[in-house]
N, C-alpha and C positions, 0 to 999 in steps of 0.2 A: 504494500500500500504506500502511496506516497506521501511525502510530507505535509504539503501541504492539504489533504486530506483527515489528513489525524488530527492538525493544527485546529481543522473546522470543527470535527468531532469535540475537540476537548475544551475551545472557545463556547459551543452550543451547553453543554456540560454546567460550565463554570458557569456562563450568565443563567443558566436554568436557577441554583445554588448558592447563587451569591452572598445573600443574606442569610446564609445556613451555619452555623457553626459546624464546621468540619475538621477531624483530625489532623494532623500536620501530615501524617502518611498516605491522606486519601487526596491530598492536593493533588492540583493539575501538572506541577511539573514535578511532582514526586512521583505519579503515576508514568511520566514521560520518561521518567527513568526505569521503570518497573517495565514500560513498553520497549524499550530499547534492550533490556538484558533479555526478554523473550527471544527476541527476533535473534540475537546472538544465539541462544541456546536451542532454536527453532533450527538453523540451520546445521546446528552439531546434532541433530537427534531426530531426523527425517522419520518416518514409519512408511514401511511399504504400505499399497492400497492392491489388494485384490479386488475390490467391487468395479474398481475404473480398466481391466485389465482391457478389458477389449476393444482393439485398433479402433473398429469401423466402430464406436459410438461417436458420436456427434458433441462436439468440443462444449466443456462447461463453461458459464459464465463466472467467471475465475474471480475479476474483479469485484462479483456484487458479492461470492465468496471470501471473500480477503475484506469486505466492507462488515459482514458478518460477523466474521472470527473477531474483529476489531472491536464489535460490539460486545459483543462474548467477552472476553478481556479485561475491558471497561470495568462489567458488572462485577467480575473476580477481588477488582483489588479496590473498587470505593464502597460496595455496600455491605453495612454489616449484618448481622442477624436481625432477620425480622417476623420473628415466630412467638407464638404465645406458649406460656408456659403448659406441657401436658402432661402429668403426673403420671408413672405409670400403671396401667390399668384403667385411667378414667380420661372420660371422653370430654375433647374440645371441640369447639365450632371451629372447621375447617371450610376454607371456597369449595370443595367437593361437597360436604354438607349445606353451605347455604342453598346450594344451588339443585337439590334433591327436595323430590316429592315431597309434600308435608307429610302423603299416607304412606312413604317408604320402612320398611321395618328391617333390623337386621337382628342375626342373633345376637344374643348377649354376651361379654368377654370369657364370663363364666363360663357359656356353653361351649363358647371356642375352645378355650382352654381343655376343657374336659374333654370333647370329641380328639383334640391332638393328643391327650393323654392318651388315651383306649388307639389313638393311629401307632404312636411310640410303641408302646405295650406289643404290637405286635410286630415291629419289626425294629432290633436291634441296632441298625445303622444312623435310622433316624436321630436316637440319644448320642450317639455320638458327632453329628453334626447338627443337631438343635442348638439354637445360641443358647447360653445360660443365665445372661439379664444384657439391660438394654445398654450396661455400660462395653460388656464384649462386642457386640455391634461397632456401638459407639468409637472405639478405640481401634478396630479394624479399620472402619471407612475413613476414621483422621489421618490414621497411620501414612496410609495411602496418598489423602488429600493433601496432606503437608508435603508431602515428597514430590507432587504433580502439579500443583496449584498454588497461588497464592491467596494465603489469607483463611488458609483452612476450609474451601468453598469449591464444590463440583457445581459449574453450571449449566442448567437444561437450558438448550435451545430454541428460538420459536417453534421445532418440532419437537421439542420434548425431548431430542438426543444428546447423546454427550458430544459437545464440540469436539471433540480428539476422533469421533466417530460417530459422523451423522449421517441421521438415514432419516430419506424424502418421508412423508406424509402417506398411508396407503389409501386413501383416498380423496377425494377434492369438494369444492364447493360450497359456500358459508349458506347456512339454510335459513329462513327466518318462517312464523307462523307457530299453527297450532294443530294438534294432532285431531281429527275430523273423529311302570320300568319293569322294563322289564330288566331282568338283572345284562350288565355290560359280557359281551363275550369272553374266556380267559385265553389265555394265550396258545394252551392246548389246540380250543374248539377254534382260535383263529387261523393257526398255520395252514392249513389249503385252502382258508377263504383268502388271505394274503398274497399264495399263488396264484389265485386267479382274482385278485382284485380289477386288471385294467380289462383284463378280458373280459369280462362280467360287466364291467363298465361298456363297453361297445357291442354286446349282443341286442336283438333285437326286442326291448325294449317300446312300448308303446309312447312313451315320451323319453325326454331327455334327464337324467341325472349330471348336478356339475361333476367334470371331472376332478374325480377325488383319489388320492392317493392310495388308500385303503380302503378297501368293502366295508361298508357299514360305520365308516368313520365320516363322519362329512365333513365338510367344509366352507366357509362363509361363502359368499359371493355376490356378485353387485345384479344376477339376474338369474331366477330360479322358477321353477313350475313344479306345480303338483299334479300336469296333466290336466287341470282344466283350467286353470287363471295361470298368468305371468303374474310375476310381479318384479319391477323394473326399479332401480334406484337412478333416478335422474340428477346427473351429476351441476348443470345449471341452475336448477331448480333447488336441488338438495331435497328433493321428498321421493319417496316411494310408489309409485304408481301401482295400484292394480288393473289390471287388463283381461278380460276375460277372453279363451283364446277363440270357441265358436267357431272353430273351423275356416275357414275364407275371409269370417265378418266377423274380426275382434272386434271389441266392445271394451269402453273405456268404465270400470267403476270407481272403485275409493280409493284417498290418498291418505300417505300417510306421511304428515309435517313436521318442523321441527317443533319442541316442547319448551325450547331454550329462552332464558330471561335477557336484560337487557345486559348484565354481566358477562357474557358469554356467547359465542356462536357455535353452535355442533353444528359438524360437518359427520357425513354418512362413510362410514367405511366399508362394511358387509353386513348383511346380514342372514338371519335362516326361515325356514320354514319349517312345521311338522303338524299335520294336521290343522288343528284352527288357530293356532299358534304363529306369531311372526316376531321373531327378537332381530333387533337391530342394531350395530352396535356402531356408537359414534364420538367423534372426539371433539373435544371441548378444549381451550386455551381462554381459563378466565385470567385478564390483565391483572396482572400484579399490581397498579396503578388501583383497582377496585375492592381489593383483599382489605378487609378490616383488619387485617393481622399488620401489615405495614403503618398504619395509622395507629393503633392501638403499642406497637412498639416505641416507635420516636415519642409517644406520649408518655411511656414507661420513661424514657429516658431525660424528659426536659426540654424536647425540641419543641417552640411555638410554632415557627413557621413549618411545620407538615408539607404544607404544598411544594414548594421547593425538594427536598427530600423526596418525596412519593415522585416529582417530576424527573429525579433524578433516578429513581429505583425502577421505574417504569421505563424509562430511554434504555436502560440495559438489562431488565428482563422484560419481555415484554409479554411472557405469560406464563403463565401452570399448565400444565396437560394433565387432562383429566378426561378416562375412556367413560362412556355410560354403554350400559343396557338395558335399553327398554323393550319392553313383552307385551305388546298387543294380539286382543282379541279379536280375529279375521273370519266371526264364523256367518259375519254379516260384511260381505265383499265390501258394500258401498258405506259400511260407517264403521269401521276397525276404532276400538278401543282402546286406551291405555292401561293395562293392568299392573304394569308394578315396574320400577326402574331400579339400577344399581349402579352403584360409580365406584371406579377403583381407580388409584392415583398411577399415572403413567402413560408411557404414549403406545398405544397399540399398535401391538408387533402381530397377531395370530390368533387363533381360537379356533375349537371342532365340535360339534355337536358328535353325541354318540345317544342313541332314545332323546330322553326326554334332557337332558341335559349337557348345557353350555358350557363350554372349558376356555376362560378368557384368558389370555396371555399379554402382559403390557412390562413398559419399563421405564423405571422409575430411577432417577437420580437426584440422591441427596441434593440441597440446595446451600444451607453450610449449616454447620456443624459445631459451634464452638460452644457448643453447653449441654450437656448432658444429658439434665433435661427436659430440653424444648426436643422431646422425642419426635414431634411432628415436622421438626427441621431433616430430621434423618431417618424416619423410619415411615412407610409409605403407609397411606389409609385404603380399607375396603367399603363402604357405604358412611365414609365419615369417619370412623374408627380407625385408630392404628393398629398395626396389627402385632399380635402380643408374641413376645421377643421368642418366647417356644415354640412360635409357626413358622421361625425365620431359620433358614439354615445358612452356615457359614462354610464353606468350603474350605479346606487345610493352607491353599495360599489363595489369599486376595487380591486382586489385580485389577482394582477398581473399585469405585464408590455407585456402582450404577446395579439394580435390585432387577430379578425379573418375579414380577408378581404374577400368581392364579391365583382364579378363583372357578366356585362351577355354581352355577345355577342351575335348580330348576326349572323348566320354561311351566311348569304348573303351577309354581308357587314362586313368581318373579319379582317380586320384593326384599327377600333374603339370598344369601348365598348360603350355600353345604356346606364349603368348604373351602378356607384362602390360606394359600401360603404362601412365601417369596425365598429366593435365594438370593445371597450376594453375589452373584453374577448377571452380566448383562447379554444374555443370549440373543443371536442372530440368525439361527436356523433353529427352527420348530419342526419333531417328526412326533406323530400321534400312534401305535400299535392298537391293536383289540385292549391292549391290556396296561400299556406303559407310556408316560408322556419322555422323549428325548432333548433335551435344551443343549443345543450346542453354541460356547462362545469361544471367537477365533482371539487368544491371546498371542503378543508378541517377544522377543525377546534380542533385541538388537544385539547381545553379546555373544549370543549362541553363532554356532556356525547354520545352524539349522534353526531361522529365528521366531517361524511360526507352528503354535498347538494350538489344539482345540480341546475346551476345559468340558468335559460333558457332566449332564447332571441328568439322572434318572427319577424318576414318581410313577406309582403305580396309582393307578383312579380304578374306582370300580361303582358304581351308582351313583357319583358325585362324592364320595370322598377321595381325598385326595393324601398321599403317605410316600415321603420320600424314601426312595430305596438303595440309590448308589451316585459314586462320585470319580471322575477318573479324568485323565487328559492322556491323548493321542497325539503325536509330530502329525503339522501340516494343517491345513484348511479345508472346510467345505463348500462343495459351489453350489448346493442346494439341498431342498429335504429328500432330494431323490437320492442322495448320496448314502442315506441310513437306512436300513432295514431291519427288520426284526424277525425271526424264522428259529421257531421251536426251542426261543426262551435266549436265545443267543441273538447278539446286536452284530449286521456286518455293514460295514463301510468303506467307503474310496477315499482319499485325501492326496492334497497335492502341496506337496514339500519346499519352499523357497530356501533358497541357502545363499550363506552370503556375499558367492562370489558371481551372484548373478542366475544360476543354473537354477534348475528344479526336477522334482523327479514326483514318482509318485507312487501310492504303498493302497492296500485291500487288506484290509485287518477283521477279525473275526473276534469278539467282546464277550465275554463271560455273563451271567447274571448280575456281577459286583460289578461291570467296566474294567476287567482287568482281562489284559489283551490276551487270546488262547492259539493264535493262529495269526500268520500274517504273508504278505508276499510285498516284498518292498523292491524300492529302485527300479519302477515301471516307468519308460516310454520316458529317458534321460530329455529334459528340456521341452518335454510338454507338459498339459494341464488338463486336468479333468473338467469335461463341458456338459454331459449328459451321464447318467446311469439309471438303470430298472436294475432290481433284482427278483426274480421268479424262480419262490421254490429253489432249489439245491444250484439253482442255474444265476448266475452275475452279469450282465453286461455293462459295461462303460467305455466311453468315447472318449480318449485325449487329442491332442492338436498341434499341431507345428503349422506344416504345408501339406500333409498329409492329414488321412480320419485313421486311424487305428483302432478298429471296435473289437475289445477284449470278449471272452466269455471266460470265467472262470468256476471251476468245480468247486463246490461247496458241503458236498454228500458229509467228508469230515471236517468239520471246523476246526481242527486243530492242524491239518494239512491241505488249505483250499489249494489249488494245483489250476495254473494257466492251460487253456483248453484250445484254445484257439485264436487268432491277431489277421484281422481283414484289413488291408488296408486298401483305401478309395482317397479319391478326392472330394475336398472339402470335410464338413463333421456336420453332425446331429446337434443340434439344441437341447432336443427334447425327443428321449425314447418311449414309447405305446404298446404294449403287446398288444397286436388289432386278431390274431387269436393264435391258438396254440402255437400253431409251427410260423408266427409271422406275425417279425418285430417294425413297425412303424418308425422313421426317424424324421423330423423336422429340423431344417439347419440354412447350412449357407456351402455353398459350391465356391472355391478357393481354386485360383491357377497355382497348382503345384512350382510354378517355376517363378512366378513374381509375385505369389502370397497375394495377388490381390484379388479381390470380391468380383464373383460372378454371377451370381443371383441367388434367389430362394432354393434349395433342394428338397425335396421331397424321395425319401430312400424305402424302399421295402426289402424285410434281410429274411431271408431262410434260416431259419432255426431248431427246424426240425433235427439238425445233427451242430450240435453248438461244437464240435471238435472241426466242423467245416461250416462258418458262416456264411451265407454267401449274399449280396445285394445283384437281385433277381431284378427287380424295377427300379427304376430314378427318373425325374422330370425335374426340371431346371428351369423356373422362372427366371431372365436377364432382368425383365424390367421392373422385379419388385424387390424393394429396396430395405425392410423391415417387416418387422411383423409380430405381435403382442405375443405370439406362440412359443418365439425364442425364449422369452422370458417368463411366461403366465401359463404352466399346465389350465388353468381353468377358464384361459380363453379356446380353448378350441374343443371342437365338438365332433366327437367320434361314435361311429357304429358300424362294426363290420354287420351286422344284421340290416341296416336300413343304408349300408353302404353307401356314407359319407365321410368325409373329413372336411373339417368346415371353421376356417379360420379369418380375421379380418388380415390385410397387407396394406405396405404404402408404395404406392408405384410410381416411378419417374418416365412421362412421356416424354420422348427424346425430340420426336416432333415437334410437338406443343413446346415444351420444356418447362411444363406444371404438374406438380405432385398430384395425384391423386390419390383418394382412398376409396377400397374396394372389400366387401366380403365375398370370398369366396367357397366354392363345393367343390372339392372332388371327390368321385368314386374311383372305386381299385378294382378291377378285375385282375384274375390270373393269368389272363390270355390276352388283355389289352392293355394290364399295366392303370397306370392312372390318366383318369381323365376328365376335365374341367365341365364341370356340368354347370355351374353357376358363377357370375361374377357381375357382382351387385354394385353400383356406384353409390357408396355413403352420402346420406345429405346432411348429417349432423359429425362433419369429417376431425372438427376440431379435437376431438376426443376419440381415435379411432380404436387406440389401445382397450377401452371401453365399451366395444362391441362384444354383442352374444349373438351367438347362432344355437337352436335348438329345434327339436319336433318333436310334436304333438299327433300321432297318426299318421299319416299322407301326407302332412301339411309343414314344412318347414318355415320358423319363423326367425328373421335375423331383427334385435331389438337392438335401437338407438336408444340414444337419449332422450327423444322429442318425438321418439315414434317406432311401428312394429310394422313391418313388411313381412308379409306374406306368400310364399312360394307352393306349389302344388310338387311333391316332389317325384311325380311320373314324368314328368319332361323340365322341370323345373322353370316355370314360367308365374309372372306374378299373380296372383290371386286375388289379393286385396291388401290393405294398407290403414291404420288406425292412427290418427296425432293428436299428441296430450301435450 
């Protein structure tokens, strides 16, 4: 950032404050010293970034990034504590609680407490990583913060991320307005539904299921059907639309609005369906500027002028992140109900329905720290409450001040939660089993020669409760939740190794019960990186990259000897693997000139698998002129059925002619004997969001939903049908 830049920054600052009595160390040009030993030690202690690895993304805007982090900064070394005192075990008014239903109920500490007793009781890991009082927390997360930060203080981001590792928003749109068990499978009874989870996903099915990683695990998503209504989360709007689908002549009925006061805006990130049931879950950023705890502090301390202050607390935080879920009743299409809402402090990273119950996943970083305590300065809330230090587990090395909370809900009784508890780690990859939740956070270690693990933490759920089971870390990173699987009690995974003289290599490791490694194959595919993996059943495949695709299969019969089966190499690589059914693996990707690395359009691969010791890629078609596509990155935007034989994704295409982007959804079907063939291609009219699109069917009838509207295809010749706009 430039100077004169900062100069502006810290001029705006000062005149905000002027009349403020302020410390001698929070000045402006004592801060200006504080900014200049950053930047020093910013360029001695670089961190590598796997999320940017890939060439062909489209360059960041650096400098509004760098305007950011500046801000970020700011708030580190001039603001101090501004939390109300929270004793522990009794409850304070928190901005997550003002801003909750008056009829909102949760359980009571007590009950907390005694449900994670009887969790403990039965699984001896838990007691050993259960915190012991809120001062061992307490003393962890400082530990850290003083070594990383100044001033004793981790700051959230306007996304709720930790500045050192920030991650976009998962969904968009400021909304305003008003709103108009069966017991869990066990791990046993899951392993062959597992194997056949995508395949099961793509048979021939009377409507569409999102694609979800797991049988019988679901997953949020911004556009879902139960076979007779869509329901649509429109992202300009921010409300929910119901649509009924009627065959040719959808029909527009109820909405569902935002709830939010004037403190705050929720924005919509996913949400579920299950019977008359619709939970939504959405994110909130109330302005620190509006927090009574900010005003009620400076008062504690003597400040008259507030304003000033709060002007200055607000310019560099500029909010709290705060996830809701709310459960409306949908058994009346056209006037959906509110039944019950819950908040948990953090910024939503994930969540799965499994029956009737919601497994929310968010993360939460301390904001500072320097008193004991003001528990609510460093210990995260569930419905208002923080959560009592024996739900909190502490993992052996802490490497961070940043928490991943759960919780699970009822969708029948949506006012309380089951069950919440958080780890002091800040997880990046979320994998769900029949039977076990997976958090995996990608740690770093600039000293090592090999400077990146991944810290994993294990919980076992089973009708909403929730019981931590294991704790362990792996060399290397993960490029997605496809990367983990789970198969007859044992965890297998692919990771990709960075080392510090630039190289990379890559390892398939086989995980115990505990996360302690039983089985491994390392030093795969020297100086590439894992881009795609499915695992089916005793069978593994993954795709790494150079200029070449190399699609591994590896043998898994013994887990303590998995054994390399077979190495296909093509050009280009897979994004995204699909078993479209037994003997025939799906890949979505990108087609690479093997000889100048550079991008030759979308690919589309179908691999023979019927003998995984010879893979073979029987089919491939090769879009030049489509240039992206949400599929690379989004399992649950594309829409597969070998039964109603489709594969159905949206693209952005560069006409060369023209020399205008367009955006398109399209269909293809697969035959054996013709390969793939383009049956539909749809021109977007709500293009600006195309990542956004869904494609589904109801019958005969395929429907691709925008934002602003639902097109209609008949899918014997696929031609349009009809058309509904809301």
């Amino acid at each position: 950032m430039k100077q004169d830049e900062i100069d502006r920054f810290l001029k705006k600052i000062e005149k905000s404050a002027q009349d403020v009595p302020v410390p001698e160390k929070l000045r402006p040009e004592q801060m200006m010293k504080k900014l200049e030993g950053l930047e020093q030690e910013q360029k001695q202690d670089e961190k590598p970034n796997h999320y940017n690895r890939r060439k062909w993304s489209r360059p960041a805007e650096f400098g509004v990034l760098a305007a950011a982090a500046l801000v970020t900064i700011l708030a580190a070394v001039q603001i101090q504590n501004a939390y109300i005192t929270v004793e522990p075990g009794k409850k304070g008014e928190t901005a997550t609680e003002a801003a909750m239903p008056e009829d909102a109920n949760t359980e009571t500490e007590a009950e907390t407490e005694a449900e994670g007793a009887i969790e403990e009781a039965e699984n001896p890991e838990a007691k050993k990583y259960a915190a012991k009082s809120y001062q061992e927390i307490y003393q962890k997360i400082k530990l850290y913060g003083d070594a990383n930060y100044m001033d004793g203080g981790i700051v959230e981001s306007p996304t709720g991320a930790n500045p050192a590792e920030g991650e976009a928003m998962a969904g968009g749109g400021t909304t305003t307005g008003s709103a108009m068990r069966e017991e869990s499978a066990g791990s046993s009874q899951m392993t062959q539904m597992e194997k056949e989870t995508a395949i099961a996903n793509t048979t021939s099915k009377e409507f569409s299921d999102t694609n979800v990683q797991v049988e019988g695990v679901d997953e949020g998503d911004i556009v879902k059907t139960d076979g007779a209504y869509l329901y649509i989360m429109s992202f300009d709007s921010g409300r929910i639309q119901i649509v009924e689908a009627n065959g040719s002549n959808p029909k527009k009925r109820g909405v569902i609005s935002d709830t939010s006061t004037t403190r705050e805006s929720r924005s919509i990130q996913e949400f579920y369906i299950n019977g008359d049931r619709l939970s939504v879950i959405r994110q909130a950023y109330v302005p620190y500027e509006e927090d009574d705890r900010v005003k009620s502090y400076y008062q504690d301390q003597g400040v008259e002028d507030i304003g000033g202050m709060r002007a200055i607390y607000s310019y560099a935080y500029p909010a709290k992140s705060i996830t809701y879920l709310e459960t409306y009743d949908i058994s009346d299409r056209d006037n959906p109900k509110l039944l019950g809402t819950i908040t948990q402090d953090g910024t939503y990273k994930s969540s799965r329905r499994v029956d009737d119950d919601i497994y929310l996943f968010t993360i939460y970083y301390a904001n500072h720290f320097q008193d004991v305590k003001r528990t609510e300065s460093y210990i995260p809330a569930v419905n208002g409450t923080v959560l009592p230090y024996d739900s909190i587990y502490i993992p052996e090395q802490v490497d961070g001040a940043g928490y991943t909370v759960i919780s699970s809900v009822n969708m029948k009784n949506p006012s309380k939660t089951t069950s919440q508890k958080a780890v002091v780690a800040d997880g990046d990859q979320f994998y769900v089993s029949g039977s076990n939740i997976y958090i995996g956070s990608t740690r770093y270690d600039g000293r090592a020669s090999q400077y990146d693990y991944t810290e994993l933490i294990k919980l076992s759920y089973k009708n909403g409760r929730i019981t931590f089971q294991a704790h362990g870390n792996v060399d290397g990173y993960l490029n997605d939740q496809f990367s983990l699987d789970e198969y007859q009690g044992k965890l297998r995974l692919v990771s990709t190794l960075s080392h510090n003289n630039g190289s990379s290599t890559n390892s398939l490791l086989v995980l115990d019960e505990n996360l302690k490694v039983i089985g491994e194959i390392e030093d795969l595919a020297p100086g590439e990186q894992i881009y795609s993996a499915r695992f089916m059943g005793d069978t593994g495949y993954f795709v790494t990259f150079r200029n070449m695709d190399p699609l591994f299969s590896v043998d898994l019969k013994d887990p303590k000897n998995p054994k390399i089966l077979g190495e296909l190499k093509i050009t280009g690589f897979s994004e995204y693997l699909h078993p479209y059914d037994e003997n025939l693996l799906l890949g979505i990707g990108r087609e690479i000139s093997p000889d100048t690395g550079n991008f030759k359009g979308l690919k589309l691969s179908m691999f023979d698998i019927s003998n995984p010791k010879d893979v073979r890629e029987i089919r491939k078609t090769v879009e030049k002129s489509y240039e992206s596509s949400p599929a690379w990155d989004n399992h649950k935007a594309v829409a597969i059925s070998s039964g109603k034989r489709v594969i159905g994704f949206a693209v952005e295409e560069y006409d060369k002619v023209s020399r205008e982007w367009k955006y398109n959804y399209v269909v293809y079907s697969y035959d054996k004997n013709q390969g793939f063939k383009q049956v539909l291609s749809y021109e977007l009219q709500d293009d600006y969001n195309y990542e956004n699109v869904r494609g589904l069917y109801i019958g005969q009838y395929f429907y691709v939903v925008e934002s602003r509207r639902v097109t209609v295809f008949d899918m014997k010749k696929f031609v349009q049908a009809g058309q509904v706009k809301y």
